[in-house]
C-alpha positions as CSV (number, residue, x, y, z in Angstrom):
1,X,7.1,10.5,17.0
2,X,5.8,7.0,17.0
3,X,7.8,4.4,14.9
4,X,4.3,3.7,13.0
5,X,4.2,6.7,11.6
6,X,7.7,6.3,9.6
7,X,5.4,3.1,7.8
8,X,3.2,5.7,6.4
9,X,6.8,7.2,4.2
10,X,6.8,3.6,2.3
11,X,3.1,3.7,1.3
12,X,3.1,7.4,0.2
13,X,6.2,6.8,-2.0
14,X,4.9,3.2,-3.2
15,X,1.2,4.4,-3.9
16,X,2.8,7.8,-6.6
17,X,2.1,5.2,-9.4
18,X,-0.2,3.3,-10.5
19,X,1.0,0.8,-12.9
20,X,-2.1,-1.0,-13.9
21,X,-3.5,2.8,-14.5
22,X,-0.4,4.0,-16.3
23,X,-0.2,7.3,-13.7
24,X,2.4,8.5,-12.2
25,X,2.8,11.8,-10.1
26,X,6.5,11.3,-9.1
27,X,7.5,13.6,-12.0
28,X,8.8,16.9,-10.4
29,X,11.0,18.0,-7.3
30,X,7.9,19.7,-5.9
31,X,6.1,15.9,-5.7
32,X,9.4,14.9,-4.7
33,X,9.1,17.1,-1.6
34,X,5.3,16.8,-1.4
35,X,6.6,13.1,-0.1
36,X,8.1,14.7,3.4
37,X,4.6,16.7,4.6
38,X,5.8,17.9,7.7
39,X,9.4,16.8,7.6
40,X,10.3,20.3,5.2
41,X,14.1,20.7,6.7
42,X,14.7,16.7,4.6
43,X,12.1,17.8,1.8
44,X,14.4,21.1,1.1
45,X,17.5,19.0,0.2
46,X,15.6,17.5,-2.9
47,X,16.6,18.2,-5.8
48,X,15.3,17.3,-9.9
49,X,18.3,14.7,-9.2
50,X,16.0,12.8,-6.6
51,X,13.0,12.5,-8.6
52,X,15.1,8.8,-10.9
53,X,16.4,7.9,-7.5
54,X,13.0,8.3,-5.4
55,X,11.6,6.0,-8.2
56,X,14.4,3.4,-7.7
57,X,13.3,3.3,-4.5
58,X,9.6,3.1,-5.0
59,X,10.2,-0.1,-7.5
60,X,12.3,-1.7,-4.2
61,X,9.1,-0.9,-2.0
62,X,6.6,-2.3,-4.3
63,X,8.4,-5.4,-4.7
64,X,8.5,-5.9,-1.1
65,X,4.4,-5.3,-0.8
66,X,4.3,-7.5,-4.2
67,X,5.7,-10.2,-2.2
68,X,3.8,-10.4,0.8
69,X,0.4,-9.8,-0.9
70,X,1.7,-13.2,-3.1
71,X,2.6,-14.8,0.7
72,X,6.4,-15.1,-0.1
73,X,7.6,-13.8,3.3
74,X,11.0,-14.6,3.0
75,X,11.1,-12.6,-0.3
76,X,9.2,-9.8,1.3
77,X,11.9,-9.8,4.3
78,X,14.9,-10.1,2.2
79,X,13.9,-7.0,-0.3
80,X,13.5,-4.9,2.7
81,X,16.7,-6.1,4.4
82,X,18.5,-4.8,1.1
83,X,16.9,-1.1,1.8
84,X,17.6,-1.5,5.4
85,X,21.9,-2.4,5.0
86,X,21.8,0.2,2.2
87,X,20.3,2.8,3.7
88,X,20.8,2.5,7.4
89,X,19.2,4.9,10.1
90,X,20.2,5.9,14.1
91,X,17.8,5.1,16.1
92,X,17.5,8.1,19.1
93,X,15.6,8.7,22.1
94,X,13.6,12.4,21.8
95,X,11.6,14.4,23.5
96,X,10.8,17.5,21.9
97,X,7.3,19.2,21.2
98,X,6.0,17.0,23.5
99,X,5.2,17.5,27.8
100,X,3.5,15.4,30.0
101,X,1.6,17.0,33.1
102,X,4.5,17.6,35.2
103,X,6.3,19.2,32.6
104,X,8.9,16.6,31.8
105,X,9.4,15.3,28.3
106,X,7.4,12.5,27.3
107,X,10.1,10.5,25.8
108,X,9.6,8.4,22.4
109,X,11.9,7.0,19.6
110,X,13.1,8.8,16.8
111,X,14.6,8.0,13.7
112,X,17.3,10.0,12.8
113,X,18.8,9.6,9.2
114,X,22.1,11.3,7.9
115,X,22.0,11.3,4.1
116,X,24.2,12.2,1.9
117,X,20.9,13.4,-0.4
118,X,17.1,13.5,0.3
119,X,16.3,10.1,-1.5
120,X,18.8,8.6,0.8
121,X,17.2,10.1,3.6
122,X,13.3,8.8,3.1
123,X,14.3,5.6,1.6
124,X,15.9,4.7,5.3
125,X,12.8,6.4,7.3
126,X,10.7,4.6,5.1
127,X,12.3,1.3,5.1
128,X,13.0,1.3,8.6
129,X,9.3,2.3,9.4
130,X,8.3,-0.5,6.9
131,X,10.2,-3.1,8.9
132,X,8.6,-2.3,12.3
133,X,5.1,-2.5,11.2
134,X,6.4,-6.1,9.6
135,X,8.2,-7.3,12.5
136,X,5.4,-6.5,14.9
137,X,2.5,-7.0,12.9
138,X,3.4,-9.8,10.1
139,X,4.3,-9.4,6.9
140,X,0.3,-10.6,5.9
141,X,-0.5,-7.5,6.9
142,X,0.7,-5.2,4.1
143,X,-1.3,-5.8,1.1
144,X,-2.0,-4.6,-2.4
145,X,-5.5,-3.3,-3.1
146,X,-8.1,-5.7,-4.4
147,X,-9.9,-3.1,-6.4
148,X,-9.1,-3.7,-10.3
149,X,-6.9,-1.8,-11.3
150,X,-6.0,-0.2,-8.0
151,X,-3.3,-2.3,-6.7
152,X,-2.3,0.6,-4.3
153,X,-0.5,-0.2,-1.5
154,X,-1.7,-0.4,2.3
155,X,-0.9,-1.2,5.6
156,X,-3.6,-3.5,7.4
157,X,-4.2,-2.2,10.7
158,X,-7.9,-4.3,11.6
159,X,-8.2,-6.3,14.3
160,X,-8.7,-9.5,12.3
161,X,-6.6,-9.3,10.0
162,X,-9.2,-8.7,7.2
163,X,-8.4,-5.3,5.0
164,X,-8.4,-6.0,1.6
165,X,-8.8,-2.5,-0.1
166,X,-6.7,1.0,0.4
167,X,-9.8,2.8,0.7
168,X,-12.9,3.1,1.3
169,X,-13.7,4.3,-1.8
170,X,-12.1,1.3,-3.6
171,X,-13.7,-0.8,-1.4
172,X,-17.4,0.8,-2.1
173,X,-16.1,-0.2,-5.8
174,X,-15.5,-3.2,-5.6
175,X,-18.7,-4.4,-3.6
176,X,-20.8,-2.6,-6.4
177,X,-19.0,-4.1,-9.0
178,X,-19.7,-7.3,-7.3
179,X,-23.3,-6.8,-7.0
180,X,-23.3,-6.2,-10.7
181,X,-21.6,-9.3,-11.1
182,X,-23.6,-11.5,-9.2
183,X,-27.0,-9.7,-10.7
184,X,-26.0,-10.5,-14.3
185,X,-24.7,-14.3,-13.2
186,X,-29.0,-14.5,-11.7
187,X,-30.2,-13.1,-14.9
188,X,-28.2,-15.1,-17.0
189,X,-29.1,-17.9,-15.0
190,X,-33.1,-17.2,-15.3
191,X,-32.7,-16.7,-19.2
192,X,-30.9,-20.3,-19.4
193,X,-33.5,-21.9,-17.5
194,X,-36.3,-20.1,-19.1
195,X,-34.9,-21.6,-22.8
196,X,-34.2,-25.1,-21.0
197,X,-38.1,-24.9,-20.1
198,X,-39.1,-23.5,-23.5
199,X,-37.2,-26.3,-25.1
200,X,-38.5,-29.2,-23.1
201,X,-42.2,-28.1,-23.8
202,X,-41.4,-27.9,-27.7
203,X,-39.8,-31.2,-27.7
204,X,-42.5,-32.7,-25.0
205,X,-45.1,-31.0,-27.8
206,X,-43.7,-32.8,-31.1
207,X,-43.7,-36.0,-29.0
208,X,-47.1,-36.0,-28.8
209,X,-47.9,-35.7,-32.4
């Protein structure tokens, strides 16, 4: 499994609220599980105890997107070294599920977590995964949606450096909301200048008199 993948554990917890919305799906031990897709061995060790702590940890992780969408790396780096010392993972070499032509293992890294309860267990995958895709990518490249009131989090994988949104959908959104803008800006534009004309004819009119 590639380490990238793991980042993808930090943005799925992170984006189960939406403050600005007031939502919140992180309310159950079935969305606490939900969490772990194909991971089900770590999602069956949830329990209704895991649903407070998985949103401890979901604050921690927004904090540390919070800070590097507002360009404070060091803050962004020193939240996730918190998560990191205190929930630390084993990094190991694997080879399973996966063969190469000649039959050999194709060998990859793996993270391998030993919790003492399933919040422990995704906060280190997550965290951990989080801290790869910083280290090698920057930390300018995890962002907060642009899209009022998204604010969901993402992880920006474009070649220069330019996402802004967490979807396409927000970011059709936005553009339209944009084009709105800028065609009531132009109208109310024309309608100033249309009085500004009206106005100098009057007053060009009485001057006559």
């Amino acid at each position: 499994m590639e380490l990238a993948y793991y980042s993808d554990y930090a943005v799925r917890l992170v984006n189960t609220e939406e403050p600005v919305r007031g939502t919140d799906t992180l309310t159950s031990v079935e969305a606490v599980r939900d969490l772990f897709e194909v991971n089900q061995s770590a999602a069956r060790r949830a329990t209704d105890a895991d649903v407070t702590r998985f949103r401890s940890v979901r604050s921690r992780l927004r904090a540390v997107f919070e800070a590097a969408d507002g360009g404070d790396e060091t803050l962004a780096v020193d939240l996730l070294n918190s998560l990191l010392l205190e929930f630390p993972v084993s990094p190991q070499i694997s080879g399973h599920d996966f063969r190469d032509d000649d039959g050999r293992p194709l060998w990859h890294m793996h993270l391998a977590d030993h919790p003492s309860n399933a919040t422990a267990g995704y906060a280190a995958i997550a965290a951990m995964g989080l801290a790869f895709h910083l280290t090698e990518y920057g930390v300018d490249r995890l962002g907060l949606c642009e899209a009022a009131p998204c604010r969901n989090a993402y992880l920006d994988t474009s070649t220069n450096r330019s996402r802004r949104y967490c979807s396409d959908r927000c970011a059709t959104r936005a553009n339209v909301a944009a084009y709105r803008a800028r065609k009531r800006l132009e109208a109310d534009r024309s309608a100033s200048t249309g009085r500004a004309a009206t106005s100098s004819q009057r007053t060009s009119a009485n001057s006559e008199r």
